[in-house]
BATIMAR-729106 format. One line per 8 residues: number of its first residue (from 1); for each residue x, y, z of C-alpha. Coordinates in steps of 0.001 Angstrom, whole numbers, plus 500000, padded with zeros to 6 digits. Layout:
% residues N
NUM> X,Y,Z | ...
This chain:
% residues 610
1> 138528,603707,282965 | 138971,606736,285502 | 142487,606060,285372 | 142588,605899,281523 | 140209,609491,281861 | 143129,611331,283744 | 145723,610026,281597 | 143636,611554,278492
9> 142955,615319,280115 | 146331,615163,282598 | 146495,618967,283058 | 142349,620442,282556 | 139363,618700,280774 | 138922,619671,276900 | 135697,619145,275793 | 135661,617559,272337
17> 137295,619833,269551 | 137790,622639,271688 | 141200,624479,272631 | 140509,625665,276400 | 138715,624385,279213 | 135781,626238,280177 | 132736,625150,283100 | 131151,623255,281692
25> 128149,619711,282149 | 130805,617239,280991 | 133643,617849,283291 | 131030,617825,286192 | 129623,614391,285046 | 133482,613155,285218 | 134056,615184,288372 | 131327,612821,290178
33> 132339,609785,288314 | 135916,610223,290185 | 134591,611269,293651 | 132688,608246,293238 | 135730,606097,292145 | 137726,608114,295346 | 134647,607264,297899 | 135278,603001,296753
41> 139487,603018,296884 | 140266,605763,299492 | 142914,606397,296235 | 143803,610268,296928 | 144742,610880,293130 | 140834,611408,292367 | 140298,613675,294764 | 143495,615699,293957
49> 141935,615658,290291 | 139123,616837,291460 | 140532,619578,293488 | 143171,620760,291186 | 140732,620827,288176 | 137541,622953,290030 | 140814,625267,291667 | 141535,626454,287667
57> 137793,627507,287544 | 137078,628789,291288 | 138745,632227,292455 | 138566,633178,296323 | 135786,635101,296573 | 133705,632143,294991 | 133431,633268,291458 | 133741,631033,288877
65> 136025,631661,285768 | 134081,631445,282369 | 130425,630886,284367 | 127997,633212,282989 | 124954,633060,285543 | 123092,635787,282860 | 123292,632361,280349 | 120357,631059,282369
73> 121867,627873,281004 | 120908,624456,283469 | 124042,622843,281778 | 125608,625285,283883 | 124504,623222,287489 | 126318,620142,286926 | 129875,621034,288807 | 127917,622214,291847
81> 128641,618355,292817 | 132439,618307,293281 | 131922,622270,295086 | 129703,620735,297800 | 132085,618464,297915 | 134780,620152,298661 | 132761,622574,300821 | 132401,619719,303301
89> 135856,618340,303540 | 138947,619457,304889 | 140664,621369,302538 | 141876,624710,303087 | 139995,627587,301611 | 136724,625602,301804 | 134867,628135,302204 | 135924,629391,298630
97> 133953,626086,297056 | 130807,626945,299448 | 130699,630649,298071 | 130871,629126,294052 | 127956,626669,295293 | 125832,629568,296570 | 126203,631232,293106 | 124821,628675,290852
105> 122035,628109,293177 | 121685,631918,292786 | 120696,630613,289087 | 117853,629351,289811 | 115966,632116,291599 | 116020,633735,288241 | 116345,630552,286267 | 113046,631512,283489
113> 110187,629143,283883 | 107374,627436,281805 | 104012,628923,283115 | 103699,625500,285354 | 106722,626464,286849 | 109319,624100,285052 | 112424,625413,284275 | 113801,626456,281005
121> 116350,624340,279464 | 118101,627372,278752 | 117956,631081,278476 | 118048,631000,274656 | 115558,627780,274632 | 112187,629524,275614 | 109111,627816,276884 | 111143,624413,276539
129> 111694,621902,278962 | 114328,618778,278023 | 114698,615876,279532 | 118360,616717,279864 | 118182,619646,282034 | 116797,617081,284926 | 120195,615499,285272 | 122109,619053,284937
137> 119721,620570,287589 | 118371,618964,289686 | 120253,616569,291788 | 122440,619376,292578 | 119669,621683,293379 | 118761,618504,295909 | 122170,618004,297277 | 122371,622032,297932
145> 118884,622095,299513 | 120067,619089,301752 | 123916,620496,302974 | 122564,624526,303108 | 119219,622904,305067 | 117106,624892,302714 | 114198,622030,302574 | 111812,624081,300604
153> 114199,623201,297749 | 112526,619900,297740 | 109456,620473,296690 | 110735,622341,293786 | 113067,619846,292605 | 109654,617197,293016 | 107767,619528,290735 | 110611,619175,287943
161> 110162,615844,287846 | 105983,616085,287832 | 106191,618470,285296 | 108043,615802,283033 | 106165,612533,283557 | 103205,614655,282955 | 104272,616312,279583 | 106968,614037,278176
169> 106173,610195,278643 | 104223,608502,275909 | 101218,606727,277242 | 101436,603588,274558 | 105113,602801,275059 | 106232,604800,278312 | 109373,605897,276860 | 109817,609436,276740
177> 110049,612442,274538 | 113599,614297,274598 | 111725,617691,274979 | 108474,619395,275335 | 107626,623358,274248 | 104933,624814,276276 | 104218,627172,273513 | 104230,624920,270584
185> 105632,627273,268094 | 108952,625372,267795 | 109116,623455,264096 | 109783,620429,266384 | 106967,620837,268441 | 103914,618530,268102 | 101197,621104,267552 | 098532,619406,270274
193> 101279,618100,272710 | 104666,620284,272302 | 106037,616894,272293 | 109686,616706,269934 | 109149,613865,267893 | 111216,611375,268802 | 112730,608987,271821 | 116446,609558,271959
201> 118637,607035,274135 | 121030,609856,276194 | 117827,612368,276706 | 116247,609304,278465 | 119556,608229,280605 | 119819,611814,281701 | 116687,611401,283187 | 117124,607946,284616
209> 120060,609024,286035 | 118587,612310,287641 | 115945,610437,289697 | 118333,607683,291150 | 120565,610430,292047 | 118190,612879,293452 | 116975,610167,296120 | 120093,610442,297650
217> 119319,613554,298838 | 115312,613279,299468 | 114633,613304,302756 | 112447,610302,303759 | 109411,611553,304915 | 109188,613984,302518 | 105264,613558,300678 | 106788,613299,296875
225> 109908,610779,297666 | 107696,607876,297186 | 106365,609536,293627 | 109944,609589,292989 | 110148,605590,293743 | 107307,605327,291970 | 108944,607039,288649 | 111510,605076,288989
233> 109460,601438,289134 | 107553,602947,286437 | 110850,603258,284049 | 112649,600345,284394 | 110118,597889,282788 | 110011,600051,280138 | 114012,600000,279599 | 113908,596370,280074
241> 111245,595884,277249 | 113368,597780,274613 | 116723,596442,275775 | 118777,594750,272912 | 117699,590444,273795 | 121035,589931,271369 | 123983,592733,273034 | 121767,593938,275825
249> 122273,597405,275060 | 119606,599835,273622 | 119309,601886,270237 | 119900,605755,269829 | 116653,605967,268970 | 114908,603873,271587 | 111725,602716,269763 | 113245,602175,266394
257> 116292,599374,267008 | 115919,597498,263701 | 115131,600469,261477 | 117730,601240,258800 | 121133,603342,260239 | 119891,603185,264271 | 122621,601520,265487 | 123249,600736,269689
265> 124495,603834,271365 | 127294,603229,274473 | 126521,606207,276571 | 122652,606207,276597 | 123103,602339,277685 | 125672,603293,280418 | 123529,605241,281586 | 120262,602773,282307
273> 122786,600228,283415 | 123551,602552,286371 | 119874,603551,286561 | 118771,599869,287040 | 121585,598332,288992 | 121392,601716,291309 | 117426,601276,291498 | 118128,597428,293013
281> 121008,598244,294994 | 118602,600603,296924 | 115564,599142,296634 | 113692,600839,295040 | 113240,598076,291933 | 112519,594446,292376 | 115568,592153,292194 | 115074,591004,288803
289> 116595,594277,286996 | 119657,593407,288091 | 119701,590562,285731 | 118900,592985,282597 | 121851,595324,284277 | 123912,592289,284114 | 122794,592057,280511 | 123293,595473,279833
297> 127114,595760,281795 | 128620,592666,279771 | 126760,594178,276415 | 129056,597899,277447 | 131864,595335,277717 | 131778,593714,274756 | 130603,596410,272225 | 132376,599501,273318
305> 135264,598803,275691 | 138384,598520,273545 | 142314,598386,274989 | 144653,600736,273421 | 148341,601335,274419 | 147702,599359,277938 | 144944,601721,278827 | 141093,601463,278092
313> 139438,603294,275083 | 134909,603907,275000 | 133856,604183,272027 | 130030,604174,270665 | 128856,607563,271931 | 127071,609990,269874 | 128060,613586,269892 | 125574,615664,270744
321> 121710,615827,270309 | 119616,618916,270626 | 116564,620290,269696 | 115820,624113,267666 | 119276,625499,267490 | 121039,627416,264857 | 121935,624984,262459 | 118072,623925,263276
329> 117731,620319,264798 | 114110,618981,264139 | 114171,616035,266464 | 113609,613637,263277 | 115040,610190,263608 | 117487,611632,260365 | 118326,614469,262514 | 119590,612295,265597
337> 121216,609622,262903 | 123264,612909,261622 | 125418,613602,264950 | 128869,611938,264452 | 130082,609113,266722 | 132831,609872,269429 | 135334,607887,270849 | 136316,608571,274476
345> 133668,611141,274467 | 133114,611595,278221 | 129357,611831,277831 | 129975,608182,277438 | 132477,607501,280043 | 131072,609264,283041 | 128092,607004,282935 | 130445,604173,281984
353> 132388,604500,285410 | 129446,604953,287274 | 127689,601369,285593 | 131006,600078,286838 | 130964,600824,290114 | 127258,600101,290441 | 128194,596727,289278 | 131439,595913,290905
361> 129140,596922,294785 | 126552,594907,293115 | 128499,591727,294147 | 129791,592471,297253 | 125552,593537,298411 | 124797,590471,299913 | 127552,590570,302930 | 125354,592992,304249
369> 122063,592853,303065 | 119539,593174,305924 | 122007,593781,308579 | 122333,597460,310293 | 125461,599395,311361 | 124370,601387,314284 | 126740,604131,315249 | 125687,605430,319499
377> 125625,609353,319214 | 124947,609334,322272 | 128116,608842,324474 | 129767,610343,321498 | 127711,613376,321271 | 129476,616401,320330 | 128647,619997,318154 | 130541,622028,316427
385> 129235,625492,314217 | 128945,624826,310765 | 131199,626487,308492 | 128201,626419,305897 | 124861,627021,307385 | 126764,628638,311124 | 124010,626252,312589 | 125366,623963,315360
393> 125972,620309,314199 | 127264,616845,315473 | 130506,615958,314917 | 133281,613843,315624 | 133203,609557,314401 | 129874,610521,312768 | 128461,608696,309509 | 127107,612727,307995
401> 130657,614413,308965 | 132842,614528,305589 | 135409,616728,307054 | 139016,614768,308433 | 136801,614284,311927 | 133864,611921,310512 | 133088,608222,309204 | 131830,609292,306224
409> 133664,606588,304199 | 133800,604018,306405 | 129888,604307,306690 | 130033,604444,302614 | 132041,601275,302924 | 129395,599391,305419 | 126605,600870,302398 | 128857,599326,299744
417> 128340,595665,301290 | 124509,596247,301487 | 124241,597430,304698 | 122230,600326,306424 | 123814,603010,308280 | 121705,604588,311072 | 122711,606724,314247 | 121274,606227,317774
425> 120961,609233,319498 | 118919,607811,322575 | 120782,605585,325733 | 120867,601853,323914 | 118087,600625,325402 | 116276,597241,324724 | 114205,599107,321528 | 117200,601633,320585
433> 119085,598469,319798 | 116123,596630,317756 | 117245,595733,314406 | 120378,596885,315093 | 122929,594336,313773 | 126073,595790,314643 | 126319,598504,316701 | 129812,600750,317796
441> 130855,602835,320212 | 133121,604817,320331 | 135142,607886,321866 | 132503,608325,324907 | 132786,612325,326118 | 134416,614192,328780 | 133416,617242,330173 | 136133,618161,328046
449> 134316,617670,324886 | 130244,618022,326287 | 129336,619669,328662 | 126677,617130,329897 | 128448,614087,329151 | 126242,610979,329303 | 128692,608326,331014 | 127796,604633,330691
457> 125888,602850,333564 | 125498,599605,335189 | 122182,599843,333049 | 123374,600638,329811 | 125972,597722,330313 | 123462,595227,331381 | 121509,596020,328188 | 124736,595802,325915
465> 125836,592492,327339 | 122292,590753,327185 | 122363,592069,323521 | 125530,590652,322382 | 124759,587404,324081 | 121777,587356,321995 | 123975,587939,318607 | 125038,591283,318514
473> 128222,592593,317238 | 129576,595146,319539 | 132316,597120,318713 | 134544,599124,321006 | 136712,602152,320024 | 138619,603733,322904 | 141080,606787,322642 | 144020,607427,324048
481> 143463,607955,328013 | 144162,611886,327888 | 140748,612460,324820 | 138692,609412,326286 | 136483,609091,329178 | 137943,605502,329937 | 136829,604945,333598 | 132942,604344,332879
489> 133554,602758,329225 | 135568,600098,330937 | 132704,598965,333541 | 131284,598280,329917 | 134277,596370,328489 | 134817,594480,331101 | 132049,592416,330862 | 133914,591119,328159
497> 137366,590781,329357 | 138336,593473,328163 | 140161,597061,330093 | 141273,600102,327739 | 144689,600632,329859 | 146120,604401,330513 | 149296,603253,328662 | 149648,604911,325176
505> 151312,603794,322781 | 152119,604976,319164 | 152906,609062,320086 | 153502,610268,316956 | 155415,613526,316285 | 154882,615396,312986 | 154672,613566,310099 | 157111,610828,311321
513> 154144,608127,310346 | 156116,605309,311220 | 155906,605724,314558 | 152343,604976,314018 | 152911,601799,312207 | 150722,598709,313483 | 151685,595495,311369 | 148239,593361,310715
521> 149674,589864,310789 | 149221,587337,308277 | 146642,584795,308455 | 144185,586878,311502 | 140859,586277,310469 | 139906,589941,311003 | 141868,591760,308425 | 142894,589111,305592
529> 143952,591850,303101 | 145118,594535,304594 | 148816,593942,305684 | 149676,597430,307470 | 147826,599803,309419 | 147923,603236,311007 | 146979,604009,314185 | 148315,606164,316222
537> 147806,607474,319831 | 146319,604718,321367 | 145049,603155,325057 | 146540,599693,324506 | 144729,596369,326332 | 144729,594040,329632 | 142679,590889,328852 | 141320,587813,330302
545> 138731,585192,328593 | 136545,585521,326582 | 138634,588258,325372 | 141752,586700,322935 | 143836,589471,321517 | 144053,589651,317346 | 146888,591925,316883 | 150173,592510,319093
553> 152658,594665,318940 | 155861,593583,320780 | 154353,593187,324680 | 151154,595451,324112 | 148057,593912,322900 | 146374,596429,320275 | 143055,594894,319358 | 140968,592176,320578
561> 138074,590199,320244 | 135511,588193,322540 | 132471,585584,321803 | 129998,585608,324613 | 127130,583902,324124 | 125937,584197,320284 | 127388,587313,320267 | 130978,589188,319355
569> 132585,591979,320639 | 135654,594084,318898 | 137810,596259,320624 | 140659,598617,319702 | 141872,601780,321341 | 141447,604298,318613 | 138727,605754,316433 | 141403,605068,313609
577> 139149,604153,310553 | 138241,608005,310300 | 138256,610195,307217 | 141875,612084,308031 | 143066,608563,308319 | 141285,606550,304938 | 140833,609084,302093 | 144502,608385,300916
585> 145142,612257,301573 | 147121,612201,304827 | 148911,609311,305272 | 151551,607271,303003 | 149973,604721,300659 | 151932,601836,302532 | 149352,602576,305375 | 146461,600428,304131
593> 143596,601872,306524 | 140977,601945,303869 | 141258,598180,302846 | 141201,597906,306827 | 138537,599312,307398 | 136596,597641,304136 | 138169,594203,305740 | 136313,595221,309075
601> 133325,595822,307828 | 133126,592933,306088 | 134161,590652,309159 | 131946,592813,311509 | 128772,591938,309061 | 129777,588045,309024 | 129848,587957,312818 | 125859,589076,312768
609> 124261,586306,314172 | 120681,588402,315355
C-alpha cells in the first residue's frame, strides 16, 4: 500500500481536488505511515520520500513554506513527526528540520484555549475542542517535549486528554462525541453539555490513535501515564461492542450501524484496528483484542482493499467531517451521511498502513515475548553534545541514538519480535543482569573514546560466564584492534574460546563496498535469510572449543558461536548491525544487513534458555 501511495503522489502529495501541495495533516499522517514502513524494511526509498517531500516545504532557516503559525490551526502539528525525525538522523542540514520543529511548537504557546485550558481546534473554531485535534496535536507535542527534554510538556499534553474524557464521552454507551463547545452558542452544541450531536467513526480513530501514539513518548513514571493506560482499557471494550459481528468493521456513525444510508466506513476502522492491535502489542489491553483486530484487519481486507493495474487501490473513506463551518455542518447523522466517499483518500490509507504493520509484528510477537535485550552502556559509555538540546548525551551502539552511530533499528527490530529493549549502565553484576535475557556488548572504550574507561575484570567475567552457563545469551561485538580496547575484552572472551585477533580484515577505501563483502553461507543456522552481508573493518577470530566458527571467509574466521553450559555466546568483530549500515541509505541493496540483523535477533531470542 505505501508503495502503491508513492506511485499515486510520485513528485509532492495533492490533497484531494487540489492543484498544489501545501503543509498540511494528511501528508504528515502518510509521512509517519512511511517512516514506519522504513523503520520494518530498512528500504531507503521511504525515507528518501520522506526527505525529499518535507525539503519542498522546509527552507534553511527553518521556515516552513505555506505554514501560517497566525492560523492557530492544530491541523497544522501533524508533520512535526517526519521533522523530529529528520532532526535526529544523519542527514545534512539537520539542523534545518530542528529549527521547523521549534516553530510549530512555537504554536502552541499562543495556541487559544478553552477556559480549562484545552486547546482550540482552531483559530477560527472558538471555545471548541474536537476530538480530532488530539491526534494532530498532541503526540507531536509529546515526541517534541521528549527529544527537546522539555518534560513540563507532559503534563500539558495529559490535560488534553482529561479535558476530553471529561467533556466528550457518553456515560450510557462510552463512545464519544466528535466535539464539545465550551460556550454552547454553536447551533451544534447541546445547550446543557456543548456536546455535537453525534458519534462519528474517524473523530473517534483520531483519538484512539492519539493515545496509543502519545505513550510512546510518556515517560514511565510520569503520574498521568497510567490514566493514559487506563483511557485506553476504557476504549477498547467499547470499540469491540459496536464492531460489525458480520465484516468486523464499524459504521460512520458508530451507534447507528443498521439505520437507513450508515454504511461501514474504511478509514475510521483502520484506525481502531491499529488502536487495538497497538494497545496488545504493548500491553496495555488484555490479549483478547487482538482477536477483534484480527476481525477488524481481514474485514479492511475484504471490503475496501481492491487491485488495480498491479498496484493496490482503498476505497471506503469518507471525505471530510466537520462541525460549524461556512457551508454550516450541524453534526446531524444527515449531515455526516452528506460527505462524499473517496477512493485512495489518504485519510484512509495512512491508518490502513499503520493496521498493517501492527498486524504483520503482531505475528512475529511471540519470538520475543518476555525475553529482554540488554545493551551494557557501561564499557561502551561514550557522550557527545547534542546538536538539539547542546546537552551532553550517550552515544555510539546505543538503542536512543537515531543518527548513522546508534542501534536504533536494530533495537526497533528486537521490539518488533516482542521483546524489551533496556540499557545497563551499572558493571553487570549478579542483579544488573536479572531478567536480562540477552545481553551484548560491545565496542568496550579506550582512553581514546572516555576518559575513564571502565575495562572488564576478572570479576565482571566471572559474573558473565556463571550467567551464560545459567542460560544467558551473550553477545560479543569487537572492533577493529586500532577503535577497540581488545586486551581486557578478550580475558572475557576467552572463557569461551574465543580471542578478537589484531588482524583486520575488510579495509575498505571509499565507497569500494565490495571490499567489505562477507558472504553468509547457505544453510548456517544463524542467518537463514540473509545471503550477503557488510561488514567492514574488522578484528577477525582464533578459536578453540566450545567456540565453532559460523561464517569464514577464505582462512579467517569472521563470526562464531559457543554453548557453555545452558547458555550461548555470539561473537563477531564489528558493531556492524548499526544505523549507517541497515537503513538502506549507505550501502548497496545487495548488502542485506537489515534482514541480518532481523535474522539475529530472531536466533539470539530462540537461544534464551533463562
Amino acid at each position: 500500500m505505501a508503495d502503491s501511495f508513492i506511485g499515486w503522489h510520485p513528485d509532492s502529495i495533492l490533497i484531494g481536488t487540489r492543484k498544489t501541495a501545501r503543509w498540511d495533516y494528511e501528508q504528515g499522517l502518510m509521512l509517519k505511515a512511511l517512516e514506519r514502513v522504513w523503520n520494518r524494511t530498512g528500504d531507503a526509498k521511504y525515507f528518501t520520500y520522506i526527505q525529499k517531500d518535507l525539503d519542498q516545504f522546509v527552507r534553511e532557516d527553518g521556515s516552513i513554506r505555506t505554514y501560517k503559525l497566525e492560523d492557530y490551526n492544530l491541523d497544522n502539528l501533524t508533520t512535526g513527526h517526519a521533522l523530529l525525525t529528520l532532526s535526529q538522523t544523519s542527514v545534512p542540514k539537520a539542523e534545518k528540520y530542528s529549527k521547523a520543529a521549534q516553530q510549530l511548537r512555537k504554536q502552541l504557546d499562543g495556541q487559544p484555549r478553552t477556559k480549562e485550558g484545552g486547546f482550540w481546534h482552531k483559530k477560527v473554531y472558538q471555545n471548541q475542542m474536537w476530538l480530532d485535534g488530539l491526534y494532530m496535536a498532541e503526540p507531536f507535542y509529546a515526541e517534541y517535549s521528549a527529544v527537546f527534554n522539555r518534560p513540563e510538556g507532559f503534563d500539558d499534553v495529559a490535560k488534553q486528554f482529561a479535558l476530553i474524557e471529561k467533556h466528550l464521552v457518553d456515560p450510557k454507551t462510552g463512545l464519544m462525541y466528535h466535539g464539545y463547545d465550551e460556550s454552547k452558542e454553536q447551533k451544534w452544541a447541546n445547550k446543557t453539555t456543548g456536546q455535537s450531536p453525534n458519534f462519528w467513526d474517524r473523530g473517534m480513530g483520531w483519538y484512539a490513535m492519539a493515545l496509543v501514539d502519545v505513550l510512546d513518548y510518556f515517560p514511565p513514571n510520569h503520574p498521568q501515564r497510567q490514566q493514559l493506560i487506563k483511557n485506553v482499557q476504557r476504549l477498547a471494550p467499547v470499540l469491540a461492542k459496536y464492531q460489525d459481528a458480520k465484516t468486523g468493521t464499524w459504521a460512520l456513525v458508530v451507534d447507528q450501524a443498521a439505520r437507513k444510508g450508515n454504511y461501514a466506513e474504511a478509514s475510521g476502522s483502520s484506525m481502531f484496528v491499529y488502536f487495538l492491535q497497538k494497545g496488545v502489542r504493548l500491553g496495555y489491553l488484555d490479549k483478547k483484542y487482538a482477536d477483534v483486530a484480527k476481525k477488524g484487519y481481514d474485514g479492511l481486507i475484504k471490503t475496501f482493499v481492491a487491485e488495480e493495474n498491479g498496484a493496490l487501490a482503498f476505497t471506503g473513506t469518507v471525505s471530510v467531517g466537520g462541525l460549524g463551518g461556512n457551508p454550516y455542518r450541524d453534526g446531524s447523522f444527515e449531515y455526516y451521511l452528506s460527505e462524499p466517499l473517496r477512493k485512495n483518500d489518504l485519510k484512509g490509507v495512512g491508518p490502513f498502513i499503520m493496521a498493517a504493520l501492527e498486524m504483520e509484528i503482531a505475528e512475529t510477537l511471540k519470538v520475543g515475548q518476555n525475553k529482554t535485550i540488554g545493551l551494557d552502556y557501561y564499557f561502551n559509555n561514550e557522550y557527545r553534545k547534542s546538536a538539539i538540546t547542546g546537552q551532553p548525551e550517550r552515544f555510539h551502539y546505543t538503542w536512543e541514538d537515531r543518527m548513522h552511530s546508534g542501534f536504533w533499528l536494530w533495537g526497533n527490530t528486537f521490539r518488533d519480535l516482542g521483546a524489551k529493549t533496556v540499557s545497563v549502565p551499572t558493571a553487570p553484576t549478579k542483579a544488573a543482569l536479572k531478567g536480562v535475557d540477552v545481553f551484548i556488548i560491545v565496542d568496550p572504550d579506550t582512553k581514546k573514546e572516555t576518559a575513564k574507561p571502565n575495562f572488564v575484570t576478572a570479576a565482571d567475567t566471572k559474573v558473565l560466564t556463571d550467567w551464560v552457563k545459567e542460560g544467558g545469551v551473550l553477545v560479543l561485538m569487537a572492533n577493529d584492534t586500532a577503535n577497540c580496547e581488545i586486551r581486557h575484552f578478550n580475558e572475557l572472551a576467552k572463557s569461551f574460546g574465543i580471542q578478537f585477533t589484531d588482524k583486520s580484515v575488510n579495509m575498505v577505501k571509499g565507497s569500494q563496498f565490495e571490499q567489505g563483502k562477507v558472504a553468509l553461507t547457505p544453510g548456517n543456522p544463524v542467518f537463514p535469510k540473509a545471503r550477503t552481508a557488510y561488514i567492514k573493518e574488522l578484528s577477525t577470530l582464533r578459536l578453540q572449543p566450545p567456540a565453532t566458527p559460523v561464517i569464514t571467509q577464505g582462512p579467517d574466521q569472521i563470526i562464531a558461536v559457543a554453548r557453555l553450559g545452558k547458555g550461548t555466546v555470539f561473537a563477531v568483530g564489528d558493531p556492524w548491525l548499526y544505523n549507517e549500515y541497515t537503513d538502506g541509505r549507505k550501502i548497496p541493496a545487495e548488502y542485506e544487513n537489515f534482514q541480518a540483523g532481523k535474522d539475529l535477533a530472531t536466533w539470539l531470542l530462540q537461544q534464551s534458555k533463562r
